[in-house]
Steps between C-alpha positions, in 0.01 A plus 500: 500500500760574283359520122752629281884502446706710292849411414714723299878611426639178391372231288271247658591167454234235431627288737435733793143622375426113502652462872323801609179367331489171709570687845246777402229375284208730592744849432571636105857572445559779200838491350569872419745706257570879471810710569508807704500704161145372406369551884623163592192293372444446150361096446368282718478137487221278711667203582341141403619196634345327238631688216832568621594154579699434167663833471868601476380854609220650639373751253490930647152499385264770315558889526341703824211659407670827347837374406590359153790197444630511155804239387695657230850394316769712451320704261194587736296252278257279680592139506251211470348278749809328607806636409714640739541932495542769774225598705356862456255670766262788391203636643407708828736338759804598294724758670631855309886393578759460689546813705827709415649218275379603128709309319351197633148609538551496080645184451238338732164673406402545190212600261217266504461412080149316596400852680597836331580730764550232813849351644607132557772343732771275373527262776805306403302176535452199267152348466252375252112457486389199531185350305226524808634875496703469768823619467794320641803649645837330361812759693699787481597612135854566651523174666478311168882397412672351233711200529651330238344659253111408615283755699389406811237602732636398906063521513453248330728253678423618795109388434640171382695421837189629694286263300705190645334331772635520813726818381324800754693843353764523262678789332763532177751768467787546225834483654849552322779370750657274264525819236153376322211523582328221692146423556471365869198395677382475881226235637378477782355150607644257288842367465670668191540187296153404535454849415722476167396193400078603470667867405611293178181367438370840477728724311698486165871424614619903455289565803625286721684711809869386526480536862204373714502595883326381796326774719370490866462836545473817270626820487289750520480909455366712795179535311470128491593448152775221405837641476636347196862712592507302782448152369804331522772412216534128381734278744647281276598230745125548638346479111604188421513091598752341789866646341665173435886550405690393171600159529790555216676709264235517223213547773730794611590657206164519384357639818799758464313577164152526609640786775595659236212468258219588798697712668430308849663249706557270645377255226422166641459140243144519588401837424291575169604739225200665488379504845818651577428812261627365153324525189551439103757757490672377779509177378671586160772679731552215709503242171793730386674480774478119564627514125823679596591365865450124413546501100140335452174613300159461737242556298292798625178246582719289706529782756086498490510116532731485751524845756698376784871482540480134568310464139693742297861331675361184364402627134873682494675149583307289209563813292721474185817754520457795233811767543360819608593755206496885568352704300850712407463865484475634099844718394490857594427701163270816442234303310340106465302360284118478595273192521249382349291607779619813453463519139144423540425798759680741282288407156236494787535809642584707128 
């Protein structure tokens, strides 16, 4: 008897509309969106097996009957089919504030410029529409960070884990233990390098988490929301392969190094650079440092060829010595002459 399911407050993954579509063909489930501030519904979405087979994400849907979804940059200009801006709500549903709190009742609703005279929310969300007119929910504007330089939307990976067979829930957060910050991802269902291996097949290599960890059971908030506080921090003896020991002194040295470098240990032969949390930067440090404990030059690719201990140990031993020269500090004086880098931002810059 029962026709219709609505499920709301967190994302829906496809994976779990297409479970819950094979145990209950004969009932609709609606994947909803709205926050409290627009009357908690906004869009609705009418599931299709069909359709949503081959998706990342399951789209929010169309506007309720009343309400108004507008995706607008930084500007409050609308963005084309497509390309990612925050999510606006306007219409009847909207709320007059925030009750005693004025300062944020003005940074949160604002004038409508579509509608002379009405309000909108700011919702803090990322989304885009999509070319059916659907439009597809991507994350939190505040969860998007930036790591080495690229943006990054934990969404996005997130959809990419989920979209792994055999993967059942996943989540990414941003963590900075190491004094950086560090993607790291949770999977549910797999075994995490299965899990990084079709990851890799999926995403450019900036997006790959650094740490990748096995979940049984989830945290979880007393409203029944996942707890991402609560999710807990990487175990580096747990995130990585069997910890096989250094067999001599260059296999120990250079694990010595890679402490250092990632900021985690211990560092077994086996273990990978990158799996371990290292990246192009890293790298470079840990080139310069082979260069000035051992007195050879490895090539910055060689630590991309070769990521293990056991394979760097072996490129440092067929390595031809090169002195390791300091860069010596210039002679205190009150003024030195500029580059030619310099030069040209000055003519630049006049």
């Amino acid at each position: 008897s029962l026709k219709r399911v609505f499920a709301g407050g967190e994302p829906l993954a496809p994976h779990t509309a297409a479970r819950f579509a094979s145990l209950l063909p004969e009932t609709s489930l609606v994947h909803g969106y709205g926050p409290t501030e627009a009357t908690v519904d906004a869009a609705f979405y009418a599931c299709d097996p069909e359709l949503d087979k081959d998706r990342l994400r399951l789209p929010i849907g169309k506007p309720v009957p009343g309400a108004r979804l507008y995706v607008l940059d930084p500007h409050l200009a609308v963005q084309p089919v497509g390309v990612a801006g925050e999510l606006y709500i306007a219409g009847a549903g909207v709320a007059r504030g925030y009750l005693n709190r004025p300062e944020l009742t003005e940074e949160r609703f604002l004038d409508d410029p579509f509608y002379p005279g009405e309000r909108m929310y700011k919702t803090g969300d990322l989304a885009r529409w999509l070319p059916d007119g659907q439009v597809e929910f991507l994350g939190r504007l505040d969860d998007q960070v930036k790591i080495r330089g690229y943006r990054i939307e934990p969404g996005e990976i997130e959809a990419a884990l989920r979209s792994i067979e055999g993967v059942r829930e996943a989540a990414v957060t941003v963590r900075t233990e190491s004094g950086e910050a560090e993607l790291c991802a949770y999977a549910e269902g797999l075994e995490r390098n299965e899990v990084r291996k079709q990851l890799e097949t999926l995403l450019p290599g900036y997006m790959i988490p650094a740490h990748i960890i096995e979940m049984e059971q989830w945290p979880v908030t007393p409203s029944g929301k996942l707890d991402r506080k609560a999710l807990p921090a990487p175990d580096g003896a747990a995130d990585r392969e069997t910890y096989t020991a250094p067999r001599n002194l260059t296999e120990m040295k250079l694990s010595q190094l890679w402490e250092e470098v990632l900021k985690s240990g211990p560092v077994g032969i086996h273990d990978n650079f990158f799996d371990r949390g290292g990246h192009s930067l890293k790298a470079t440090a840990l080139v310069s440092r082979i260069a000035k404990e051992f007195g050879v030059q490895v090539p910055l690719k060689d630590v991309f060829a070769h990521p293990t201990v056991e394979g760097l140990a072996s490129v440092i031993s067929e390595g031809t010595e090169s002195p390791y020269e300091a860069i010596k500090p210039a002679e205190k004086r009150e003024t030195y002459p500029v580059s030619s880098a310099q030069k040209r931002m000055y003519v630049l810059q006049q």
